[in-house]
KOLROLUM-934450 format. One record per residue (C-alpha): residue in three letters; x, y, z; residue number from 1. Coordinates in Angstrom, 3 decimals, always signed. Each point is the difference from the previous one (the first is absolute). Layout:
// residues N
ATOM residuo        u        v        w num
ATOM     Ala        X        Y        Z NUM
...
//
This chain:
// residues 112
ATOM residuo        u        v        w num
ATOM     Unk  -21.149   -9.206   +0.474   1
ATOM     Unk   +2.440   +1.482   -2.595   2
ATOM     Unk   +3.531   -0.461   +1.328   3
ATOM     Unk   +1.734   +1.834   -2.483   4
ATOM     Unk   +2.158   -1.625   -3.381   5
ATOM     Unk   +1.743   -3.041   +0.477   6
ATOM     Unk   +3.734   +0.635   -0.150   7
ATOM     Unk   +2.992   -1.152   +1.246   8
ATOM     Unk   +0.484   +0.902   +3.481   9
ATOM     Unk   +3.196   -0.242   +2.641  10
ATOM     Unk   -0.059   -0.082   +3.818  11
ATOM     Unk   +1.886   +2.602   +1.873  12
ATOM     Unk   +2.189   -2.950   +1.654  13
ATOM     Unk   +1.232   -0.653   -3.406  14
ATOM     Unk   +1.219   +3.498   -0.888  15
ATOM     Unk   +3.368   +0.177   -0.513  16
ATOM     Unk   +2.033   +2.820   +1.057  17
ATOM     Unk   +0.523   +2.284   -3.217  18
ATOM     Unk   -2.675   -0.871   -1.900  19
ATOM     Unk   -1.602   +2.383   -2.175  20
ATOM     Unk   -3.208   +1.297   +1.773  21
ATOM     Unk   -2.622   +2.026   -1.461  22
ATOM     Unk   -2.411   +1.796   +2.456  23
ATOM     Unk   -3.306   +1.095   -1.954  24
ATOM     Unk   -1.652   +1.757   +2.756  25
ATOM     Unk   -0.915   +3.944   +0.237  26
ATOM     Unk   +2.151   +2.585   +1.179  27
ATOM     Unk   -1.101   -0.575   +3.278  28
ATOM     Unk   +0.356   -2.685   +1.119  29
ATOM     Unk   +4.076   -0.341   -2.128  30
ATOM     Unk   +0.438   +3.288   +2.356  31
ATOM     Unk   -1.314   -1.900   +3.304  32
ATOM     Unk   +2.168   -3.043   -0.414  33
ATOM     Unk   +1.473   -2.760   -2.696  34
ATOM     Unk   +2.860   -2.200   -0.768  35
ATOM     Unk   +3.625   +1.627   +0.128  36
ATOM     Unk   +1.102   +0.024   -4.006  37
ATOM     Unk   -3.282   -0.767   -1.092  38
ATOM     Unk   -0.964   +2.003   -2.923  39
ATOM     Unk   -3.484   +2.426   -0.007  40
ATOM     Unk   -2.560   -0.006   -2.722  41
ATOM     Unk   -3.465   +0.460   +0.596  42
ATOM     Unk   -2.573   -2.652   -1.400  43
ATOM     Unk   -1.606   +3.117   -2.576  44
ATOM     Unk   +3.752   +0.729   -1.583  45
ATOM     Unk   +0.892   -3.138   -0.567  46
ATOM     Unk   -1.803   -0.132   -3.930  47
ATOM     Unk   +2.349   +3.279   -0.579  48
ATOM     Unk   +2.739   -1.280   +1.836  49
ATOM     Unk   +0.652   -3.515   -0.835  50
ATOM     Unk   +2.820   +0.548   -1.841  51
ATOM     Unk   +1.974   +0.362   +3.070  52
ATOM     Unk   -0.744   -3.202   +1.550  53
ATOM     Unk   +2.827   -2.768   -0.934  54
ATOM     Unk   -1.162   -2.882   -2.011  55
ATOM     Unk   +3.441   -2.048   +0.815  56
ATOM     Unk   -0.553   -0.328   +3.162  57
ATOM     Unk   -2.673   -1.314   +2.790  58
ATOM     Unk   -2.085   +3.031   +1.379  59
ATOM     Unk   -1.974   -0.747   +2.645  60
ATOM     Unk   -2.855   +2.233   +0.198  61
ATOM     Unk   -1.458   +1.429   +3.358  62
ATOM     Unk   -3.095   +2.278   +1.603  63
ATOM     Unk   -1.636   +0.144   +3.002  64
ATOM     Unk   -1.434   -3.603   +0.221  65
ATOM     Unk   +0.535   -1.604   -3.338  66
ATOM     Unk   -3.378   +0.746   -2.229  67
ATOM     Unk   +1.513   +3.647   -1.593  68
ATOM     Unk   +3.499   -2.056   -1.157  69
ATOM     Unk   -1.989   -3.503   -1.062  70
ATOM     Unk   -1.998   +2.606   -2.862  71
ATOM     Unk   +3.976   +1.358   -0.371  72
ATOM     Unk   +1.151   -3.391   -0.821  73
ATOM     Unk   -2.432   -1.217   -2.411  74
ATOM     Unk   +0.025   +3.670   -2.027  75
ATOM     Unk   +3.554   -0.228   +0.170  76
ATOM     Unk   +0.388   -4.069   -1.205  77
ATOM     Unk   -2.738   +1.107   -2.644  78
ATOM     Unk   +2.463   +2.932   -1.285  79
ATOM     Unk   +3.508   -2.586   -0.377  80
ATOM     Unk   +0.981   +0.371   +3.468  81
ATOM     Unk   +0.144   -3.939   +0.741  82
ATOM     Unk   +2.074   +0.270   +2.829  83
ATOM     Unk   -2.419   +1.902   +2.425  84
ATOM     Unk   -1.315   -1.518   +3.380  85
ATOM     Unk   -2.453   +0.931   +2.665  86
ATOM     Unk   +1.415   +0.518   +3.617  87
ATOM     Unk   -2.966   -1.777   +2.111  88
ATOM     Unk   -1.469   +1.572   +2.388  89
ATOM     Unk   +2.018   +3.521   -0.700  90
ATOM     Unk   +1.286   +2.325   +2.109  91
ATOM     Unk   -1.683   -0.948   +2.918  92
ATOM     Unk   +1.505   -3.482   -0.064  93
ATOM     Unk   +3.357   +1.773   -0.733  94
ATOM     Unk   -0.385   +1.791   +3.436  95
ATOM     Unk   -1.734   -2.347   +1.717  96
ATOM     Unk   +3.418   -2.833   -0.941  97
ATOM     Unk   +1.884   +2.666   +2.028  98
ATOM     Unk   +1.748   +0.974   -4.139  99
ATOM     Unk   +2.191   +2.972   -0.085 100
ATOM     Unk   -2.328   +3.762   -0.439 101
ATOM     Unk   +0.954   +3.411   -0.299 102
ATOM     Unk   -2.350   +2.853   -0.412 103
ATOM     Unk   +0.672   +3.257   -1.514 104
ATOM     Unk   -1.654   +2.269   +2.683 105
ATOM     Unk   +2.040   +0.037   +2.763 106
ATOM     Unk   -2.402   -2.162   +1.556 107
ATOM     Unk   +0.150   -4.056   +1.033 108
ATOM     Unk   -0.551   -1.539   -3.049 109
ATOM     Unk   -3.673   -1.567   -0.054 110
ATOM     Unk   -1.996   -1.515   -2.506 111
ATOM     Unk   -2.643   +2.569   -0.421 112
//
């Protein structure tokens, strides 16, 4: 079974508050519920947008489950950006660990 690139990946128990998080997913599901701070750009932008993403610094990468963000990582570590890493198991880890979510619907924020 093909389980996606090999890259560096992080638990959500070893998150640090603060740390830079970049949430891949589709409007959707950014709109139904994701990490306070954390910064939006969808998996298809990020060729056009990777400029914006910090090389200085750690940037832990983050979908629904993990597979979207592991393909992230390794474009992104093929492009210069060394200092990327997968968040395991995604957002539904993220929720399930009880982690901090707001939503931008008015809604209870859900991993959708």
């Amino acid at each position: 079974m093909f389980r996606g690139p090999s890259v560096p990946a992080i638990s959500v128990a070893d998150v640090k508050d603060g740390a830079y998080l970049l949430d891949v997913r589709e409007d959707d599901e950014w709109v139904a519920g994701h990490a306070p701070g954390a910064v939006h750009m969808p998996m298809m932008q990020i060729p056009a947008r990777i400029a914006e993403i910090p090389a200085d610094r750690d940037v832990i990468v983050v979908c629904r489950v993990g597979g979207r963000s592991a393909q992230v990582v390794a474009f992104l570590q093929h492009n210069g950006l060394e200092r990327t890493i997968n968040l395991d198991g995604g957002m539904q880890h993220w929720a399930a660990a009880g982690r901090a979510m707001v939503s931008e619907d008015g809604g209870a924020p859900r991993v959708a």
